[in-house]
C-alpha positions in Angstrom: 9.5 -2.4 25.8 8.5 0.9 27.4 5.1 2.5 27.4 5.3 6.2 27.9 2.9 8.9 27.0 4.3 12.2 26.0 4.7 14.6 23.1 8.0 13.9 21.2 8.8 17.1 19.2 9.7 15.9 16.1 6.6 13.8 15.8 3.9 16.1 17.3 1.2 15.7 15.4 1.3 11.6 15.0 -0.9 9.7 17.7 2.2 7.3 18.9 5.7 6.9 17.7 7.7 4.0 18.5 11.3 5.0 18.9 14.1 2.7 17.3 15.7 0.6 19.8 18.3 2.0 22.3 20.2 0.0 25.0 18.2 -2.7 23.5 14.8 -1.1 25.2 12.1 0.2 22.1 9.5 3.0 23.3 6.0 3.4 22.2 5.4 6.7 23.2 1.2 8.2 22.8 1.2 11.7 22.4 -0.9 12.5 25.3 -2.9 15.4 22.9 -4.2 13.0 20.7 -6.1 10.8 23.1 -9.5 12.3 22.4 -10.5 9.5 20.1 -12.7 6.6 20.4 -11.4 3.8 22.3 -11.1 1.4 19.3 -9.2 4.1 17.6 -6.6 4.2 20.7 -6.5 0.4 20.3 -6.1 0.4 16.8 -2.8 3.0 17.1 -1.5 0.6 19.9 -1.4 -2.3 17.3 0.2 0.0 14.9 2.7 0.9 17.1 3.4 -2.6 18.3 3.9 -3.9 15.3 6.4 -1.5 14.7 8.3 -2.4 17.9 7.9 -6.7 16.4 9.7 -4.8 13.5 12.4 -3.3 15.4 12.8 -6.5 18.2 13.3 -8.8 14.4 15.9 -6.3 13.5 17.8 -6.3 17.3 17.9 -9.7 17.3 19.8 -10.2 13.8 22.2 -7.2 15.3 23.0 -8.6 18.4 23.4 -5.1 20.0 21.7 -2.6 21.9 20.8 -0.7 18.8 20.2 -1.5 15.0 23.2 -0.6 12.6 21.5 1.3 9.8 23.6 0.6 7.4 23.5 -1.5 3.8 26.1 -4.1 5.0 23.5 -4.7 7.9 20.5 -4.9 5.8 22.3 -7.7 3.7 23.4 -9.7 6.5 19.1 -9.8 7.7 18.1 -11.1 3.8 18.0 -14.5 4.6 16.6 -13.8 8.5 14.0 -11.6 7.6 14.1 -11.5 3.2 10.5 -9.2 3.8 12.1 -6.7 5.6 15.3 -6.7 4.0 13.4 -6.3 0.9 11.7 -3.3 2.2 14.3 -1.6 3.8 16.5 -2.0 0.8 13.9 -0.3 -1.7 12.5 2.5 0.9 14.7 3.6 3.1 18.6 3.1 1.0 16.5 3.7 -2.5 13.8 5.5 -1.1 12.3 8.5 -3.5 12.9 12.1 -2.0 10.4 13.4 0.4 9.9 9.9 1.8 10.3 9.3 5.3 12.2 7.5 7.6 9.1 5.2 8.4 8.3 4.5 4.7 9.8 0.9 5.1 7.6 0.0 8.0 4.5 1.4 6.5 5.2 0.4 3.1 5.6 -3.6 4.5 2.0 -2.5 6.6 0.0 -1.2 4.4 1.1 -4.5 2.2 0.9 -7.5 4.5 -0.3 -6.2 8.1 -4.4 -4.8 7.4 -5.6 -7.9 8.1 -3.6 -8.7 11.1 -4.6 -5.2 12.8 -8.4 -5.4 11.6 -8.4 -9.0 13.0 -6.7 -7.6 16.6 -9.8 -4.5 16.1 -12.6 -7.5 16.0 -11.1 -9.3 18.5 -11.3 -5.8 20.8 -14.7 -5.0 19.4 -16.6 -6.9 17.4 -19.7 -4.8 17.3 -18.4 -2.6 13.8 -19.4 -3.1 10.7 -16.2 -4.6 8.5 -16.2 -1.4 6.6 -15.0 0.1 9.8 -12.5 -2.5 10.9 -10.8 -1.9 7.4 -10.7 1.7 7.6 -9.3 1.8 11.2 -6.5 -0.7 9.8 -5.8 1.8 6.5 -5.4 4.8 9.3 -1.4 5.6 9.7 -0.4 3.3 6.7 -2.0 6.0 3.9 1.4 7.5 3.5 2.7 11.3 4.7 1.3 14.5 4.7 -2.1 15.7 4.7 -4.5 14.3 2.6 -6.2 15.7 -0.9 -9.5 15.4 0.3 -10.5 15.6 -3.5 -8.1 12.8 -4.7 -7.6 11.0 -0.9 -3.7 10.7 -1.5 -1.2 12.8 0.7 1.7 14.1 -0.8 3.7 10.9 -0.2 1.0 7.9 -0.5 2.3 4.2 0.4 2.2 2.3 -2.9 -0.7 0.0 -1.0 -2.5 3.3 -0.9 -2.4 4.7 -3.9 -3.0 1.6 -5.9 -6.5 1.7 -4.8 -8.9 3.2 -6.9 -9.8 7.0 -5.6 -13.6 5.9 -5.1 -11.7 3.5 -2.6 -9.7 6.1 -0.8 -12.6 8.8 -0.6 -14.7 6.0 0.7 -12.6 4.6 3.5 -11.4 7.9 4.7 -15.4 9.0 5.0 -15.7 5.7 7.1 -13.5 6.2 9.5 -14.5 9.9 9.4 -17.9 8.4 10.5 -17.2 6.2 13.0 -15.1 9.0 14.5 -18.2 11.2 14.8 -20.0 8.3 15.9 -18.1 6.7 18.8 -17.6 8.9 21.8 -13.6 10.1 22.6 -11.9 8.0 25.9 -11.6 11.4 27.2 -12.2 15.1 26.7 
């Protein structure tokens, strides 16, 4: 794995990307604008982005090559590896609705079955926030794409985790993260 801090062009505006594998190496690269957060914000990116590299090193080592085939016939041969991700895979990124992005298998598997794995690794880091916080940290990245309806809390393309909560729910956790980002002094400035 490669830790590199940067600003890839064709994801400028996220806080990391983690680049599919090549030559069997995956890059988490933090775009070094978007640093001025709060350190348990940083952290909490970090755990996103590593769990998309656990994603990508699953997928490598069904392969056995330096990079992942992205193709159906690969996706079949993982179902009985990795039946999650072939599941997700299958439905989001071969069946995917238009608009969706590349990512949407990832976060759609996220937003479903890895909130409580990052708001555990955010306690573990700093256990002095109030739960409210730790959830909304973990819901951060894993809301869907596009900028969101501050009226309605949904982007244009919401993860189905997302969206299935109630609007009280979204408005709620996107004011407490909003909060503790006002709150919590940047790493730097």
């Amino acid at each position: 794995m490669i830790l590199s801090v940067g600003v890839s062009a064709n994801h400028s505006t996220a806080n990391a990307v983690t680049f599919a594998p090549n030559n069997f190496n995956i890059e988490i690269m933090f775009n070094s604008n978007r640093l001025n957060r709060p350190p348990l914000d940083v952290a909490r990116t970090l755990i996103h982005e590593l769990i998309h590299a656990e994603i990508y090193r699953k997928l490598l080592s069904v392969a056995q090559q330096p990079e992942i085939p992205w193709s159906p016939s690969f996706f079949h041969s993982i179902r009985n590896d990795f039946p999650g991700l072939y599941d997700y895979y299958m439905r989001w990124h071969f069946n995917k609705p238009d608009g969706i992005d590349s990512t949407s298998p990832q976060h759609q598997l996220m937003a479903e079955h890895y909130r409580d794995t990052i708001e555990g690794a955010l306690r573990e880091i700093d256990n002095t926030q109030d739960n409210e916080v730790y959830e909304s940290l973990a819901w951060i990245g894993l809301m869907g794409q596009g900028v969101v309806d501050q009226a309605t809390g949904l982007p244009p393309n919401p993860t189905v985790a997302w969206e299935n909560l109630s609007q009280q729910e979204r408005i709620a956790t996107i004011a407490e993260y909003n909060g503790f980002r006002i709150s919590n002094s940047p790493c730097q400035n």
